[in-house]
GUKE-822966 format. One record per residue (C-alpha): x, y, z. Coordinates in steps of 0.05 Angstrom, whole numbers. Each point is the difference from the previous one (the first is absolute). Layout:
// GUKE-822966
+--------+--------+--------+
!      x !      y !      z !
+--------+--------+--------+
!      X !      Y !      Z !
...
+--------+--------+--------+
This chain:
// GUKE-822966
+--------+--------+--------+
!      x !      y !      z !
+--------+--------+--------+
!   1668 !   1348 !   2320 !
!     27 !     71 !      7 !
!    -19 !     17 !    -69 !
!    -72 !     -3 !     27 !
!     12 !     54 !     45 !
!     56 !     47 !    -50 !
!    -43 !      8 !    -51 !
!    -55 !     46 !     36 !
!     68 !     45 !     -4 !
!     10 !     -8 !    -83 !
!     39 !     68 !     -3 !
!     56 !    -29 !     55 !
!     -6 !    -67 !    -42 !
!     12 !     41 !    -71 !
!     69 !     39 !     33 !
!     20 !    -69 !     22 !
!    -19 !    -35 !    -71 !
!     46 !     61 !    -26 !
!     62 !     -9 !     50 !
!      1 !    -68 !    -28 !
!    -11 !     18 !    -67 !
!     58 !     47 !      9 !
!     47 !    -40 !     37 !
!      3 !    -54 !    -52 !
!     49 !     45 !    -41 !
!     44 !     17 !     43 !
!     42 !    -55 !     22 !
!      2 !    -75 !    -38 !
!    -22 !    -37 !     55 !
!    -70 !     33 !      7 !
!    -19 !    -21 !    -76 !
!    -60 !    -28 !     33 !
!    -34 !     67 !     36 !
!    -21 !     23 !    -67 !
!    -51 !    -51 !    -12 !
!    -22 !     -7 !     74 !
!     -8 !     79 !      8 !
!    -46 !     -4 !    -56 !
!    -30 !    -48 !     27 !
!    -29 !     37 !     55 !
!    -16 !     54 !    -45 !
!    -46 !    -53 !    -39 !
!    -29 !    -21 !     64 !
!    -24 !     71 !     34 !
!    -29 !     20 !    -69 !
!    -43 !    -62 !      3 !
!    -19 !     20 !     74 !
!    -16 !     81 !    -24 !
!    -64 !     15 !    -15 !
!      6 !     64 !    -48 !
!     38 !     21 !    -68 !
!     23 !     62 !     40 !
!     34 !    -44 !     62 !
!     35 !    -51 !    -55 !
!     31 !     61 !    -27 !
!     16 !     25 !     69 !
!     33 !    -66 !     15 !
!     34 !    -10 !    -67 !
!     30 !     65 !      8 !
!     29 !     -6 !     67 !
!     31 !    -68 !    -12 !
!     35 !     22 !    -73 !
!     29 !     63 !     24 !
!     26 !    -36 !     59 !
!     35 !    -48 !    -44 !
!     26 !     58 !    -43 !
!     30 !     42 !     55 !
!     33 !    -66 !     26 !
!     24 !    -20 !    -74 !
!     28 !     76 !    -21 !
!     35 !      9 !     68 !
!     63 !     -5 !    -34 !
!    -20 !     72 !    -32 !
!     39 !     25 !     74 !
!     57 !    -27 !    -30 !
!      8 !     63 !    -40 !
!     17 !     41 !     64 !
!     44 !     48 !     -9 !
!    -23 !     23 !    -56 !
!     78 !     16 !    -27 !
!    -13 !    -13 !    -80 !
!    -54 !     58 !     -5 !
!     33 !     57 !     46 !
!      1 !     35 !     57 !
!    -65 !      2 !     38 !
!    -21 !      5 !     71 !
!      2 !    -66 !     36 !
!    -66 !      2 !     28 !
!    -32 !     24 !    -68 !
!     33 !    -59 !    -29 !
!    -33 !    -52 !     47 !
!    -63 !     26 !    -14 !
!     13 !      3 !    -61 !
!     14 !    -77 !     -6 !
!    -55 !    -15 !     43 !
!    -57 !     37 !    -37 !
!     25 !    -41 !    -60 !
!      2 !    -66 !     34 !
!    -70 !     17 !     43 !
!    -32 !     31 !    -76 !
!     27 !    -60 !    -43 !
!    -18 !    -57 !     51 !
!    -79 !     33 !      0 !
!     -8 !      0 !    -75 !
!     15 !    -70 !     -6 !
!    -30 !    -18 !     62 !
!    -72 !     26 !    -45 !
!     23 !    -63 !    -47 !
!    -14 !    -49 !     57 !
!    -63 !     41 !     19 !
!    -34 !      0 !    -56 !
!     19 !    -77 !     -8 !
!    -38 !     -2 !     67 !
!    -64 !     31 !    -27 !
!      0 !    -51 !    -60 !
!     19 !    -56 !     47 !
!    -55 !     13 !     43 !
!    -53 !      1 !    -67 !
!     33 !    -61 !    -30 !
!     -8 !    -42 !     74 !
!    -82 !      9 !    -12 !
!      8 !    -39 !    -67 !
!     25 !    -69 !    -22 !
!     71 !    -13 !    -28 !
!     30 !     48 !     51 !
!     54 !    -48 !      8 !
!     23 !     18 !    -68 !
!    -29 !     68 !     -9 !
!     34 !     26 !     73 !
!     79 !    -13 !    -21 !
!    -19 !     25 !    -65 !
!    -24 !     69 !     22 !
!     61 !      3 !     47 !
!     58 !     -5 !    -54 !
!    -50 !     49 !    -37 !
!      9 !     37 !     66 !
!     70 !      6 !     -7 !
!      5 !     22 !    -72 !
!    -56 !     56 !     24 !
!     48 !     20 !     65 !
!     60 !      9 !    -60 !
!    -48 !     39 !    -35 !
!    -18 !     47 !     52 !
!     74 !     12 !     21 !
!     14 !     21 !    -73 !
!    -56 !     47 !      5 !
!     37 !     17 !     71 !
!     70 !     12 !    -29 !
!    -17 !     28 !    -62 !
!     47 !     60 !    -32 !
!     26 !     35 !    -61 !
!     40 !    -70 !    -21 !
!    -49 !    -56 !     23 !
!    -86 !    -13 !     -9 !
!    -31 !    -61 !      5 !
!     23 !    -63 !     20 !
!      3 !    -68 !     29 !
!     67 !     -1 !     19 !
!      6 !     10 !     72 !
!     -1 !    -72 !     32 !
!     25 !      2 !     59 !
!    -48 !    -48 !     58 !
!    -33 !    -42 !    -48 !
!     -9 !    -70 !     33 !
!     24 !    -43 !    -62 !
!     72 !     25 !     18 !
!     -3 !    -37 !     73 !
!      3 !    -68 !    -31 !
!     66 !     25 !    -49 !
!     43 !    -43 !     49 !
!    -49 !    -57 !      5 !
!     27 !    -68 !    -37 !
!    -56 !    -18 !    -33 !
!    -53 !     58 !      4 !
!     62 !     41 !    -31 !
!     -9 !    -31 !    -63 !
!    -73 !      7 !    -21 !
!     27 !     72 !    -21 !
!     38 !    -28 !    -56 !
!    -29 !     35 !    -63 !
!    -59 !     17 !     39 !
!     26 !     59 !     59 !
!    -20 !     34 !     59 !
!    -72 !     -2 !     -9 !
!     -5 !    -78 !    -11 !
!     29 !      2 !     74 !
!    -41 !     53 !     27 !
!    -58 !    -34 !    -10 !
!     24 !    -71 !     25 !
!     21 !     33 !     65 !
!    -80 !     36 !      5 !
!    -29 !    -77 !    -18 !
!     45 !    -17 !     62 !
!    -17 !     55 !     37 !
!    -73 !    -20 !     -9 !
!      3 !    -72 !     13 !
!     27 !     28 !     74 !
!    -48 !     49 !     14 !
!    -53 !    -56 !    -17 !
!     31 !    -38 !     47 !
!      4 !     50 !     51 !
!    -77 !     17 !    -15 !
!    -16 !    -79 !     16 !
!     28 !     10 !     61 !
!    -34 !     59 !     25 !
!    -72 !    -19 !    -19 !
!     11 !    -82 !     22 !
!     57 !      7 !     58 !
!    -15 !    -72 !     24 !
!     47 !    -15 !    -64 !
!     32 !     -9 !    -80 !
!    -39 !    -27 !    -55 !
!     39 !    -52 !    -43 !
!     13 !     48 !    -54 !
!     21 !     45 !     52 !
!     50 !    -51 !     24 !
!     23 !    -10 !    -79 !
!     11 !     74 !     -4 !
!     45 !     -1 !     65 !
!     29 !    -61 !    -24 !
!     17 !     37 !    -77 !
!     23 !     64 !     33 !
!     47 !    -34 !     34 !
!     32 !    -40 !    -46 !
!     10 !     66 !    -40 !
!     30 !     33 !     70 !
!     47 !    -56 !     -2 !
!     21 !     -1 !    -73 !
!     29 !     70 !      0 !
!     63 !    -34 !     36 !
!      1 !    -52 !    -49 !
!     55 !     24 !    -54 !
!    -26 !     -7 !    -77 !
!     51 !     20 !    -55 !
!     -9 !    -12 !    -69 !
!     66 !     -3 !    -36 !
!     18 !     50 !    -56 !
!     25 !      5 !    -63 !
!     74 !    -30 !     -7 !
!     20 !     58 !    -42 !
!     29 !     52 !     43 !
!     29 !     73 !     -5 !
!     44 !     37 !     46 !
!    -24 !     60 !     28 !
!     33 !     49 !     46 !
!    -41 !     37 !     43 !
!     40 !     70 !     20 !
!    -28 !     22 !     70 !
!     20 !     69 !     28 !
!     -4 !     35 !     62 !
!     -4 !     78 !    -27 !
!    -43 !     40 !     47 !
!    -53 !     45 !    -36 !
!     17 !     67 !    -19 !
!    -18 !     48 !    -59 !
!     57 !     50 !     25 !
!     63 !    -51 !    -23 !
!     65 !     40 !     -3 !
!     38 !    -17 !    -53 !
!     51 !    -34 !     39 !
!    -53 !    -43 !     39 !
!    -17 !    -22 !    -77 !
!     59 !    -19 !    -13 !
!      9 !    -47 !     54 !
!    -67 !    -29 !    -26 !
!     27 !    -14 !    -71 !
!     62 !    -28 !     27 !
!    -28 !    -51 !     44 !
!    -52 !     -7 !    -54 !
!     46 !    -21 !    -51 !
!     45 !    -41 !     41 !
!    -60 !    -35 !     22 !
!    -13 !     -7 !    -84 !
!     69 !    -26 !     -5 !
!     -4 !    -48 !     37 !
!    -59 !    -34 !    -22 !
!     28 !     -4 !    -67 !
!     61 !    -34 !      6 !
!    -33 !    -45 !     46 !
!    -41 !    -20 !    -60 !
!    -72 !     23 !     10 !
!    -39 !      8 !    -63 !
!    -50 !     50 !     30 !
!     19 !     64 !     52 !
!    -57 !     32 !     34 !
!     10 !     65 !     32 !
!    -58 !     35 !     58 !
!    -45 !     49 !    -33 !
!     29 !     59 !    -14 !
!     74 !    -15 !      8 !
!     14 !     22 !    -69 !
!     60 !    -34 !      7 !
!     24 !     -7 !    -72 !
!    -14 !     79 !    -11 !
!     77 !     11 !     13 !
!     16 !    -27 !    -67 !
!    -27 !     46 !    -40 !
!    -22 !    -36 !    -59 !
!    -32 !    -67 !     -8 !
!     71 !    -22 !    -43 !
!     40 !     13 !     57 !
!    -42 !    -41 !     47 !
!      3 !    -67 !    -52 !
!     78 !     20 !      1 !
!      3 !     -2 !     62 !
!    -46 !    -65 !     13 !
!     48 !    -34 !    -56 !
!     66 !     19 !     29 !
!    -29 !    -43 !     63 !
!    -40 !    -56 !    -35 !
!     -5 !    -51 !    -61 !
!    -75 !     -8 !     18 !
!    -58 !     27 !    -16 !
!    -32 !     48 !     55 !
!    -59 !     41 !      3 !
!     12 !     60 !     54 !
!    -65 !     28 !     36 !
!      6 !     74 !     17 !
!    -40 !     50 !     14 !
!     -5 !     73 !     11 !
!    -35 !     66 !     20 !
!     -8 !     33 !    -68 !
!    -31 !     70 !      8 !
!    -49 !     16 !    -61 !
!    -13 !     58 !    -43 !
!    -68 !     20 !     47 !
!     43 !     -1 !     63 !
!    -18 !    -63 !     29 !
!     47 !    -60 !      5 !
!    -15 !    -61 !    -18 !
!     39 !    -67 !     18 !
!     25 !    -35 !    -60 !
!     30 !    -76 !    -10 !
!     54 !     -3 !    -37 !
!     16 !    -72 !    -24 !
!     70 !    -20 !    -44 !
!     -2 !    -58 !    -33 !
!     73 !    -14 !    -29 !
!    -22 !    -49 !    -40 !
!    -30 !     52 !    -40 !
!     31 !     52 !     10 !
!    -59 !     42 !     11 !
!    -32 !     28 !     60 !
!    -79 !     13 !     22 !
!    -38 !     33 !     45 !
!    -60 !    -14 !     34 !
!    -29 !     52 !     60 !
!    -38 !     -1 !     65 !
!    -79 !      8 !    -10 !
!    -27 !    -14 !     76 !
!     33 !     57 !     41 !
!     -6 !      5 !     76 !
!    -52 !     46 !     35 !
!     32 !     47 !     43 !
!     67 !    -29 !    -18 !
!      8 !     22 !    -75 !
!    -59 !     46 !      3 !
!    -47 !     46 !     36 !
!    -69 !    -34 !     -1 !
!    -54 !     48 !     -6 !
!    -34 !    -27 !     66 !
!     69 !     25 !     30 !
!      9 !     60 !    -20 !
!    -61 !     27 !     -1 !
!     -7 !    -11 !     71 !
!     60 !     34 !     16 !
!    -23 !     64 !    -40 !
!    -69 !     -5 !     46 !
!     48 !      9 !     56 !
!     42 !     63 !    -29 !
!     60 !    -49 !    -12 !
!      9 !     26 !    -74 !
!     77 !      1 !     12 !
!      3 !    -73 !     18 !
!    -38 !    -23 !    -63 !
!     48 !     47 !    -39 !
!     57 !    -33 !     32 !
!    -25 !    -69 !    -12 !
!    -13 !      7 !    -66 !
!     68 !     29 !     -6 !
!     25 !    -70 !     25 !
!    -50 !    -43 !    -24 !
!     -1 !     14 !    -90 !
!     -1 !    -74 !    -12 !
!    -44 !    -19 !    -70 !
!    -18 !    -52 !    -44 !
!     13 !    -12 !    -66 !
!    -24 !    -30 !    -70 !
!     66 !    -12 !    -31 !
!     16 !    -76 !     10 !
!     18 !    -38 !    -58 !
!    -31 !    -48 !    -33 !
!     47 !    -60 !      7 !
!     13 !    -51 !    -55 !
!    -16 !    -73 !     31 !
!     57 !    -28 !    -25 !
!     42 !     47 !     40 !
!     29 !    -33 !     60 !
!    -12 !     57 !     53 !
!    -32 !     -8 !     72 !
!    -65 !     36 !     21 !
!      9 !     51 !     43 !
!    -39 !      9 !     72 !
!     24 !     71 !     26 !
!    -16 !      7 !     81 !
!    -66 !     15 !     12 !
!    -37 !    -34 !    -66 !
!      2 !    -60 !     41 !
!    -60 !     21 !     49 !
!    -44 !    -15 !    -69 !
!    -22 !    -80 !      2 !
!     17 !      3 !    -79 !
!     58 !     41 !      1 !
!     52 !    -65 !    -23 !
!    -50 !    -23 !    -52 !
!     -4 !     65 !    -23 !
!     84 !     13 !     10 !
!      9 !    -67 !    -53 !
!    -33 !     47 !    -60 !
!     14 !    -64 !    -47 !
!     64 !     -4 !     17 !
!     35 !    -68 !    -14 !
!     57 !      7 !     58 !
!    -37 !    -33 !     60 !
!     28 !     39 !     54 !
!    -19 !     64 !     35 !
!     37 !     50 !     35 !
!    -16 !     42 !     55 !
!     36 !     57 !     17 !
!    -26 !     36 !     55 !
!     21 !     54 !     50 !
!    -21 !     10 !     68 !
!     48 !     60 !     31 !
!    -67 !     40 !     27 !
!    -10 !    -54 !     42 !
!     45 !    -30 !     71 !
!      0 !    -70 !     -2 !
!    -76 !    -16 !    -12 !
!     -3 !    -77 !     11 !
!    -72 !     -2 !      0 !
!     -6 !     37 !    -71 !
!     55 !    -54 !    -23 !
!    -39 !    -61 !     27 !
!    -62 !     29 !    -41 !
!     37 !     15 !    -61 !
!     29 !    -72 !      4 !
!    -78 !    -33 !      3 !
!    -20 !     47 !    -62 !
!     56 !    -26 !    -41 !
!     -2 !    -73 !     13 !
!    -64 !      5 !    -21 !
!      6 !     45 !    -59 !
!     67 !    -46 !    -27 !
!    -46 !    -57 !     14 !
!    -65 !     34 !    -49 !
!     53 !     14 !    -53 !
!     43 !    -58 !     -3 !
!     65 !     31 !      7 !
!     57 !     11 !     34 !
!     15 !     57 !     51 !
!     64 !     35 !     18 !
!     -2 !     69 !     39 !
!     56 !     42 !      9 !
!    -10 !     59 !     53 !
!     34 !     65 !     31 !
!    -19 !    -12 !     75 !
!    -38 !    -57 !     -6 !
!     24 !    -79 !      2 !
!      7 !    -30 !    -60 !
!    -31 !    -62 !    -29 !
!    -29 !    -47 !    -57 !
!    -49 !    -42 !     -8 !
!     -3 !    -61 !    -55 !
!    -62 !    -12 !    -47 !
!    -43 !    -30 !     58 !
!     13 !     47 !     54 !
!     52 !    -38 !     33 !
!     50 !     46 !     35 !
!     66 !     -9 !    -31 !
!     67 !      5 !     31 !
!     56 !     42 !    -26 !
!     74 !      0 !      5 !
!     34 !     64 !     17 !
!     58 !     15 !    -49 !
!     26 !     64 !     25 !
!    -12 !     46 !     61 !
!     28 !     61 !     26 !
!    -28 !     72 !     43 !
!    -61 !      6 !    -19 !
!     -8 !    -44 !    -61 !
!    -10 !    -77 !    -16 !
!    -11 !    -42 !    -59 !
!    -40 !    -69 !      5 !
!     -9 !    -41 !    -59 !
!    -54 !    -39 !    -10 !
!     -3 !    -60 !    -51 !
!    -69 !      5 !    -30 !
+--------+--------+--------+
């Protein structure tokens, strides 16, 4: 066999065990790679025969799947949203980040690795192994927070992306074990996999001349699973239904908007708005930040307005950059419930690290290097905060959670989103101008909230600015929309949910 021979190489074994690892989230049809990367991760720390070489190992192979995972941090380039910088300065820039962030959760897998290679010497590692590795990944979300840590963020959990539960979000029956139960429940299935295979491929380096029967049984199950992923499983949903427009823009970032260049905005805004009303949608979600309904003045105005077009009912998602009284802005939801004729807020808690603001890790780095003027000027750009002003909703109210952009990287962000709300929907409004077109970061976002819908039992729909738009039902299942109105850089897809 030509394990027999790779494994007297287990650091060349690791980067492979890491490509696959890597490659499983980065295109549908490689779901598999995840568990068969780890595989051979499994397998050379059963051949090592130190603590310090597991780490070694573990280290090499989960910051090999990182790097491959967060390639779509390129997708930035140019830098256009933040200013004017050298070109080359921004490439490094971008690459130290995706190099720095790829290492710190690559020490997740490593130190997985070292406990791996303790728990193989005792009985129960069957159980014990996939357990430590979806430990793993909550410790590799740890250390990133510790990474990105700044003035608005500290500890955390939050930062998800490459954990392996999310490469079965597609599968049609796998999918489902995350119902009320999450990421974690299919972390560690995929490990238990993971270790049947490498105790397969360990059978066939010490006894070549062939597979033991349970061997063959393993083969036999992990096929059958292979197979079922193409098998189709929908559970049907509720028959009550609401109409939902999703309003999805095309508005490049900038924090320099002439007023004209606003104007435009509103207007295709609220044409977009229009629409969706008389078409009879009884929710409107607008991208984060579009602060569409700002034009109107007062809250009056906007129910005027919404009544001049409707006889329904509607709740309106908004939101906004709202700048605070210590200078730094924070991003606020504004939700209008007609029916009521009240509106509430609710505001984004997880911000984005070297997006929203300057981790320390960042800028002190540049201040090593004399760059003093660049942090200035990013912190200039970057004054995003948090804040501690959402309302306590009554449960009786009839108002959607809201998901803002990047609070979906936390595993419990929906759950957490619902806050006892009795409306069983959740929007989404996210923006993704910094970026050009990142399809990989869109596939991953996609697995992280099929499985998230699926922990919280409820209903999706996301409504972006330079993203795709799209909704998911109670059980994950994508959901297709209807477009009711498009025009330059603009549409509206409702979704009946």
């Amino acid at each position: 066999m030509a394990f027999v021979n790779i494994y007297r190489h287990p650091l060349l074994l690791s980067f492979v065990g890491g490509v696959g690892m890597g490659t499983a989230f980065l295109h549908p049809f490689f779901w598999w790679a995840g568990v068969l990367g780890l595989s051979m991760l499994l397998f050379v720390i059963t051949k090592v025969e130190k603590k310090l070489q597991a780490l070694y190992c573990g280290f090499i192979a989960g910051t090999t799947k990182m790097l491959l995972i967060l390639s779509w941090f390129w997708s930035v380039y140019p830098l256009e949203w933040i200013g004017t910088f050298d070109p080359f300065f921004e490439l490094l820039a971008i690459g130290w980040v995706w190099m720095s962030v790829s290492v710190v959760l690559g020490l997740g897998v490593g130190c997985f690795s070292v406990i791996a290679f303790i728990l193989f010497q005792r009985s129960y590692s069957w159980l014990s192994v996939p357990l430590a590795y979806a430990g793993s990944e909550i410790l590799g979300s740890l250390f990133f927070s510790l990474y990105a840590m700044g003035a608005v963020s500290g500890l955390n959990i939050h930062f998800s992306f490459g954990y392996l539960g999310y490469t079965f979000a597609r599968h049609g029956i796998l999918s489902y074990l995350a119902l009320g139960s999450g990421v974690y429940i299919l972390s560690i299935l995929g490990a238990a996999l993971a270790f049947m295979l490498m105790m397969i491929f360990r059978r066939s380096s010490e006894y070549p001349s062939g597979i033991t029967k349970t061997g063959a049984g393993a083969l036999i199950l992990l096929g059958i699973l292979f197979i079922s992923y193409f098998i189709p499983l929908n559970f049907s949903t509720s028959p009550e239904r609401t109409r939902i427009a999703s309003v999805n823009t095309e508005f490049h970032h900038s924090q320099n908007m002439s007023v004209s260049e606003r104007a435009d905005q509103v207007r295709t805004l609220l044409a977009a708005f229009e629409a969706a009303l008389t078409t009879g949608s009884e929710m409107v979600v607008f991208p984060e930040g579009a602060h569409a309904l700002g034009v109107f003045g007062t809250p009056q105005d906007v129910f005027a307005f919404i009544q001049s077009r409707t006889r329904k009912n509607v709740i309106v998602v908004d939101s906004e950059n709202r700048k605070e009284a210590n200078g730094r802005v924070v991003i606020r939801g504004n939700i209008y419930n007609t029916k009521s004729q009240t509106v509430h807020h609710t505001y984004k808690n997880y911000l984005v690290p070297s997006g929203e603001f300057v981790p320390y890790s960042i800028s002190g780095l540049l201040s090593l290097f004399g760059k003093d003027e660049v942090v200035k000027k990013l912190e200039n750009r970057m004054t995003f905060g948090t804040s501690n002003l959402d309302e306590e909703l009554a449960p009786q109210e009839y108002l959607p959670g809201v998901l803002f952009c990047s609070e979906s990287l936390s595993p419990f962000a929906i759950r957490e989103a619902m806050n006892g709300l009795k409306n069983p929907h959740i929007v989404h409004p996210v923006s993704h101008a910094w970026f050009h077109t990142p399809t990989m970061l869109w596939y991953q976002l996609d697995l992280m909230l099929r499985t998230q819908v699926r922990l919280a039992r409820t209903p999706l729909v996301q409504s972006g600015n330079m993203s795709v738009s799209t909704a998911y039902d109670a059980y994950g299942n994508e959901v297709t929309g209807t477009m009711i109105y498009e025009a330059p850089r603009v549409r509206v897809i409702e979704y009946s949910l």
